[in-house]
C-alpha positions, -999 to 999 in steps of 0.1 A, spaced: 23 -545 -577 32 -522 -555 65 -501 -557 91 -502 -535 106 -471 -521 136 -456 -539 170 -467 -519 183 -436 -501 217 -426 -516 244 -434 -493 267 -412 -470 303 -400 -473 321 -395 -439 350 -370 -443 378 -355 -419 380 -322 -420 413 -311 -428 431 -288 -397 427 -254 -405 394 -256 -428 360 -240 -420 344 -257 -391 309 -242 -400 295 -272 -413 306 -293 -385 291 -262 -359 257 -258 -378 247 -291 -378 239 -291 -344 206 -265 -351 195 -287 -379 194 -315 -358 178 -306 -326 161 -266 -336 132 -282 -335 129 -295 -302 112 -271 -273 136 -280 -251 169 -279 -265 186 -253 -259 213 -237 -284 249 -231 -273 267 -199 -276 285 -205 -314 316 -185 -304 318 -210 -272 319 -243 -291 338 -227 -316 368 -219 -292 364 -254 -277 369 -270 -312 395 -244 -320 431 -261 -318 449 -228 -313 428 -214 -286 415 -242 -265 441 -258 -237 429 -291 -240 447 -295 -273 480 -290 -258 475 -327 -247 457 -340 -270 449 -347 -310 414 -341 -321 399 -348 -361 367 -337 -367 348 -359 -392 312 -349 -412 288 -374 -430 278 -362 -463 243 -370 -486 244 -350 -521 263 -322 -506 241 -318 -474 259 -325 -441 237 -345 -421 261 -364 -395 290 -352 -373 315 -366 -348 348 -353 -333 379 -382 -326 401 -374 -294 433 -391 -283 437 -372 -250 470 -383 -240 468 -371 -199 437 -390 -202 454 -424 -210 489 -418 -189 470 -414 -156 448 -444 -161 473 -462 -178 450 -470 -205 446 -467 -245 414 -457 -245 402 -430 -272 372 -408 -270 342 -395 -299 328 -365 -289 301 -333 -303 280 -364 -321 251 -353 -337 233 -372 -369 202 -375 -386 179 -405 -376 196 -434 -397 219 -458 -382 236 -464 -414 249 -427 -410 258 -433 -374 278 -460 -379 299 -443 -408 303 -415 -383 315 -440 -357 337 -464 -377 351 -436 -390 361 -422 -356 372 -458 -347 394 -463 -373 415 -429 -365 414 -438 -332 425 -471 -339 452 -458 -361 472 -442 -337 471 -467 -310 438 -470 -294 422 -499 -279 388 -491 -271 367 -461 -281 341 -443 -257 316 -415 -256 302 -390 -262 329 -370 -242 332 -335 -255 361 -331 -255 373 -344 -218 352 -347 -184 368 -312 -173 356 -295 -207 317 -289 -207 309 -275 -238 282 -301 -236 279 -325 -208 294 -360 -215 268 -386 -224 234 -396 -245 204 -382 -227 182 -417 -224 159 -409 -202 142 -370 -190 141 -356 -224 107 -341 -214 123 -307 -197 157 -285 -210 185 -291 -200 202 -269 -172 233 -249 -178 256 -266 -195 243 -302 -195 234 -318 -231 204 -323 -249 194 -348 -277 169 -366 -299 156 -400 -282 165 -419 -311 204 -414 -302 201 -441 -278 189 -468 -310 216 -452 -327 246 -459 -302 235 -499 -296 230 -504 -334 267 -495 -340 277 -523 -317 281 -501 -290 275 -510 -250 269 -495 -217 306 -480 -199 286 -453 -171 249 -437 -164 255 -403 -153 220 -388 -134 211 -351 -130 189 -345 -97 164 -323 -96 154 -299 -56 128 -275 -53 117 -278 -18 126 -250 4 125 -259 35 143 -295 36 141 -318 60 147 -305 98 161 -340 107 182 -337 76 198 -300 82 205 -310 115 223 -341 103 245 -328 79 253 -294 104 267 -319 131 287 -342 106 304 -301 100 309 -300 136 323 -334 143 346 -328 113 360 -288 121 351 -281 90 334 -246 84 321 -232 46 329 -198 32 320 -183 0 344 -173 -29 363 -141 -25 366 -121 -58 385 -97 -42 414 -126 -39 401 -140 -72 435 -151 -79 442 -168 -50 414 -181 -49 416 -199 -82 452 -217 -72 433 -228 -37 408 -245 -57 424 -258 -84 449 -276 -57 415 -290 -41 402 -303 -74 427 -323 -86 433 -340 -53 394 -347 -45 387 -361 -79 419 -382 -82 400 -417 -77 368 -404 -98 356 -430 -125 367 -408 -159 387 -383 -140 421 -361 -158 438 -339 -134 434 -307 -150 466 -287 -165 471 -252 -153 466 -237 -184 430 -254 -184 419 -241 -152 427 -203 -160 405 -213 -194 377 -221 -171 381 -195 -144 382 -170 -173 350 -181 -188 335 -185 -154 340 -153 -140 312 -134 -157 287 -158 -148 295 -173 -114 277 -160 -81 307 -155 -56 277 -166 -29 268 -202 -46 311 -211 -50 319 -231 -19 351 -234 -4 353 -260 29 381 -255 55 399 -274 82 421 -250 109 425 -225 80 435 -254 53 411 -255 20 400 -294 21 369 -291 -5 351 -270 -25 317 -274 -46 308 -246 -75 267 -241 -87 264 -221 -118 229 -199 -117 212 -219 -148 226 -197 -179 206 -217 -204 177 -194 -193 191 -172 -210 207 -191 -241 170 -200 -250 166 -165 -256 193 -166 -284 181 -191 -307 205 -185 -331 238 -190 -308 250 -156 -317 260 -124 -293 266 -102 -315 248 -80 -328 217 -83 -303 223 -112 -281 247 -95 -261 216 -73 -249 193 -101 -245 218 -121 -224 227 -88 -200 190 -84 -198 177 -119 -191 205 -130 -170 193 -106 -144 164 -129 -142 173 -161 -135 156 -181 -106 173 -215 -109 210 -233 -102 230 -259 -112 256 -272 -89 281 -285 -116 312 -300 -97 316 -304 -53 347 -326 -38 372 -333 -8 399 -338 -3 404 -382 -1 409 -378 36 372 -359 43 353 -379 17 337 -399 36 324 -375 64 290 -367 51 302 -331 41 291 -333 7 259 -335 18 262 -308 34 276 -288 10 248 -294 -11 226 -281 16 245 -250 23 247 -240 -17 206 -245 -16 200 -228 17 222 -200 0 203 -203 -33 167 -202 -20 175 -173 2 190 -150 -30 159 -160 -47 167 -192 -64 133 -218 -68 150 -249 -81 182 -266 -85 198 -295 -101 229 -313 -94 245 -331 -121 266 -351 -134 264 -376 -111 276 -414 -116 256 -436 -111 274 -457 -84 284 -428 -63 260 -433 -31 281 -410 -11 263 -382 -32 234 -401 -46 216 -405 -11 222 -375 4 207 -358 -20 174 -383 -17 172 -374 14 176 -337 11 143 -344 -16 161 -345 -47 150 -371 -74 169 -381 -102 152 -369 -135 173 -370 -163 203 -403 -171 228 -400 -193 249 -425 -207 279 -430 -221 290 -460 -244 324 -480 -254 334 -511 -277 367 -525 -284 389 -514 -317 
């Protein structure tokens, strides 16, 4: 008679109280995906700001508990909660988010995580929860969204990486389909003649020229585009103007990475009407740190290897309402590659990219791009 296998003890999902260590919660994420060739570790002292209530802006507007699943001492799940209260007074919803989820592959522990995240949420008001959003679409500690499909290449700068098996994990807690985000991946060159000369006449028909960023005006240069963002992304699926205390987060922890030449700033008779910003792809260099730490040698291998990296990610391009639908994103797109290929970039990725947004999504097929990599995030009802 043969045995049956012993039953494997069960979890304990726990908050951690405000002010506790957040190790535990931060280290699980090497456990989980070390493994994998092409995940790529985050810089600790990064996510560790992000989660921290005291330092990071998005917690000015919103409450955040961080929960971790528990086997016989061993932490082995992890999710964060998030009320984001600008979120749900501009869309005039009661929606609550889960966020940084990683967990072993066992849907029991999964669904702990995720009731337990539920039930806070559901505590304080919520209706629906949704996610993986870490913390808010403006914050991209990680991207929002499970990778589902293009888990065969790392992830560029700043997008998110995960086992396959979080998909099985997500639909086996009862959750379903909200949004497909899709990254899309150009190496060609030389794009289409046709193509260029398309999107250079839909600049000319419009009066629209394209400048680069200033860092001589950096400060002026920030308010321009911070007044462009929240105006060109005010109908976006997801979208939370960003507070002003946010944006000089972002700028600060921008400004050591960003190429002036690949930030984008569109203008009509002298008036900023868009703007698009491509990050060179900084997880060439975070690979290089396997441990997510700077300090003591990282800081050397990231001033060494950052020198050499060859691609781009273009990580967030808008307009004003009024020029949205003029073809200039398009162009945009061509005008931060032409610019990238000629400073010795070979390949580029746009991302994130919902999936019902043809104004981008075909221009960029027909520049050559291809989408390789979805990303999905999930809801249910409380």
């Amino acid at each position: 008679m043969a045995l049956s296998a012993p039953a494997r003890p069960t979890v304990r999902v726990r908050e951690i109280p405000a002010g506790a260590s957040l190790k535990s919660f931060v280290d699980l994420a090497w456990k989980i995906n070390a493994r994998d060739p092409n995940w790529v570790p985050p810089l600790r002292m990064s996510i560790e700001t992000v989660l921290d209530r005291k330092k990071h802006p998005f917690h000015r507007h919103a409450d955040v508990a961080y929960f971790v699943a528990e086997r016989k001492g061993e932490t082995v799940g992890r999710i964060a909660a998030v009320v984001n209260h600008l979120h749900n007074d501009y869309h005039h919803e009661k929606t609550g988010f889960f966020g940084f989820f990683e967990c072993e592959d066992d849907p029991a522990t999964a669904s702990a995580l995720l009731d337990a995240a539920a039930g806070w949420l559901q505590a304080r008001g919520m209706e629906r929860i949704r996610g993986p959003v870490n913390l808010s679409t403006n914050e991209e500690a990680a991207s929002p969204g499970v990778l589902v499909e293009g888990f065969d290449t790392r992830p560029m700068a700043m997008m998110t990486h995960n086992p396959p098996y979080y998909e099985a994990l997500m639909e086996a807690a009862g959750l379903e389909k909200s949004k497909d985000l899709y990254a899309y991946w150009f190496d060609d060159p030389n794009p289409p003649p046709r193509v260029v000369r398309g999107f250079e006449r839909a600049l000319e028909r419009s009066g629209t020229t394209i400048r680069s960023l200033d860092l001589k005006r950096f400060r002026q240069e920030v308010d321009t585009i911070k007044e462009v963002y929240n105006s060109a992304w005010s109908r976006n699926w997801g979208f939370v103007p960003m507070t002003d205390e946010e944006f000089e987060h972002i700028a600060k922890d921008f400004r050591p990475i960003v190429d002036p030449n690949l930030c984008l700033i569109a203008e009509v008779g002298g008036e900023a009407v868009g703007f698009s910003l491509a990050l060179p792809d900084i997880h060439q260099v975070f690979r290089r740190i396997p441990n997510g730490r700077l300090f003591p040698t990282g800081l050397f291998k990231f001033l060494w290897h950052k020198r050499k990296i060859d691609g781009l990610r273009v990580i967030t391009l808008g307009f004003k309402p009024a020029y949205q639908h003029a073809g200039l994103g398009a162009a945009f797109y061509l005008r931060t590659w032409q610019i990238g290929v000629a400073r010795g970039y070979r390949f580029g990725e746009g991302s994130w990219i919902l999936e019902d947004n043809l104004d981008m999504v075909r221009p960029l097929e027909r520049m050559g791009g291809r989408a390789y990599k979805r990303y999905r995030i999930y809801e249910r009802g409380l």
